[in-house]
Structures are given as C-alpha cells and as structure tokens.
N, C-alpha and C positions, 0 to 999 in steps of 0.2 A: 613478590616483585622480582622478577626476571635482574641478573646482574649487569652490569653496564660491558659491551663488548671490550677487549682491550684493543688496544694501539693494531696489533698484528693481524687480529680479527679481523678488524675495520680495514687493514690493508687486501686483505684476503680476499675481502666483501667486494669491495670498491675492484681489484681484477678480472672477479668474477662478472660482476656486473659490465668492465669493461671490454674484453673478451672472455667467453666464457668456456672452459677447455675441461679434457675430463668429464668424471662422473658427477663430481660438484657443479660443474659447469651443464650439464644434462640436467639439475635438478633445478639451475639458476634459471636455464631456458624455459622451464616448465612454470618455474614462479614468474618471470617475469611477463610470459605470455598472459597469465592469470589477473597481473595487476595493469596490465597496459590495456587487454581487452577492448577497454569504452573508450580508451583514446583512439584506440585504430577502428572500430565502428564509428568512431566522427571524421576520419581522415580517409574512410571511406566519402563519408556522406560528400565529404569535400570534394575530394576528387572528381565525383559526377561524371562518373566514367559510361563511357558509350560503348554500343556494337562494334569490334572490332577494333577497340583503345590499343595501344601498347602501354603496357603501366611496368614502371621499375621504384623497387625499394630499395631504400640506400639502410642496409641493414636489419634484414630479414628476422633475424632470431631464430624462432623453432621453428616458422614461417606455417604454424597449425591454421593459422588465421585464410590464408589462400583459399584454401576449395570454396569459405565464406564472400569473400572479394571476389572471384571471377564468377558467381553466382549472381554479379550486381546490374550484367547485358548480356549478351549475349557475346560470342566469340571473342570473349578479350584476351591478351596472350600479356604473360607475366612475367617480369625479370626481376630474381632479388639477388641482390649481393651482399656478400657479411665478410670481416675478418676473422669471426672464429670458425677452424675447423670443425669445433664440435658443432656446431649452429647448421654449418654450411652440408655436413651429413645427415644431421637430423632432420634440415628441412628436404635433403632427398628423398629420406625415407618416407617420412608422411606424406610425402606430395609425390611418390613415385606414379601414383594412377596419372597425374599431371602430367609430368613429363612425358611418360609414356605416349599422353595423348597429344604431345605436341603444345599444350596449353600454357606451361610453369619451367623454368630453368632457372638455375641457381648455379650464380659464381662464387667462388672465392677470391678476394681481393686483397693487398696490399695497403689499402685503408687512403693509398695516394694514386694509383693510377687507376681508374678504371677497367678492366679486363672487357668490355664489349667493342665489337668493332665496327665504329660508325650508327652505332643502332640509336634508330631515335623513335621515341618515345611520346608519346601524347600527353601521358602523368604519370609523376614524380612524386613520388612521398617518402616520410621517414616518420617513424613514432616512437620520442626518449632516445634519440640519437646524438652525441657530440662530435 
C-alpha cells in the first residue's frame, strides 16, 4: 500500500494542479490532459460548434486536445488562454501547425483581465477550471 502524501506534498500537488510551472508542471500538464480527456470530448459534444465558430477556452492546459476540437466543422478559429507559463508554451508548441495556419492562438493571462481585444466568440468553455 502506497504511503499517505504529507501535508507539503499535498501542498505541492494542489500548485501544480493550480498553475502548473516547470518540469513537474510539464509532467502535471501531461497527467492532467490524460484524466480530463472524456470531460473535454463532452464539452466538445456541448458546444456544437459550427463552420466558422470562434471558440475560446478559459484555461487551455497542454491544449493537446485542439487539432481534435477544430476537426469538429469546418473553419473554426480557436482562442485559449491559461495563467501558466508552462501550459501557455506547451500549448505553442503542439499546436504550432495551428497557429501557423491561422487556426489556434494562445494567450497568457493574469487569471483577472482578459488579454483579447474586443473578440468575441460564439463558444466558450472551460474543463476542471476554478
């Protein structure tokens, strides 16, 4: 049987989880994509996104999940934002074919003002966000 985490652990857990930074915070993005998965293919299903939607997440993660979301109409254009820096580069990198193609952009945020200017959006989602 596995030992019970201590107090500092759990604090450790609980940062990572809530921004996640670092190489720990790369490994957190990686778990947590893993175990949210089936929530974000239902908040897909929800969204019932059309040709040519604008869709923004409010806290992207590794944002591995995108190439599978704009596969869901055609021409949909994607905006995520995250307050971790580690998230906020990693979803560049996996999604760099996106951006490239005009498709996917990724802000980093302050967690209180939104960094977009004026854009608005058709659908809005978040999946395991406080």
């Amino acid at each position: 049987m596995a030992k019970p985490f201590t107090e500092s652990e759990l604090k450790t857990i609980a940062a990572q989880l809530r921004c996640p930074s670092g190489e720990d915070g790369q490994e957190m993005g990686d778990a947590m994509h893993k175990r949210n998965i089936s929530m974000t293919r239902a908040a897909f299903s929800s969204l019932q996104a059309e040709a040519g939607n604008r869709i923004l997440e409010l806290g992207h993660g590794s944002a591995r999940h995108v190439p599978e979301l704009l596969s869901q109409a055609d021409d949909l254009n994607y905006c995520g934002i995250d307050i971790s820096d580690t998230m906020h580069h990693t979803a560049k990198s996996v999604n760099a074919d996106l951006i490239a193609q005009e498709a996917a952009q990724f802000e980093l945020y302050d967690g209180v003002h939104l960094p977009l200017a004026n854009g608005t959006f058709n659908r809005v989602f978040t999946v395991n966000t406080i």
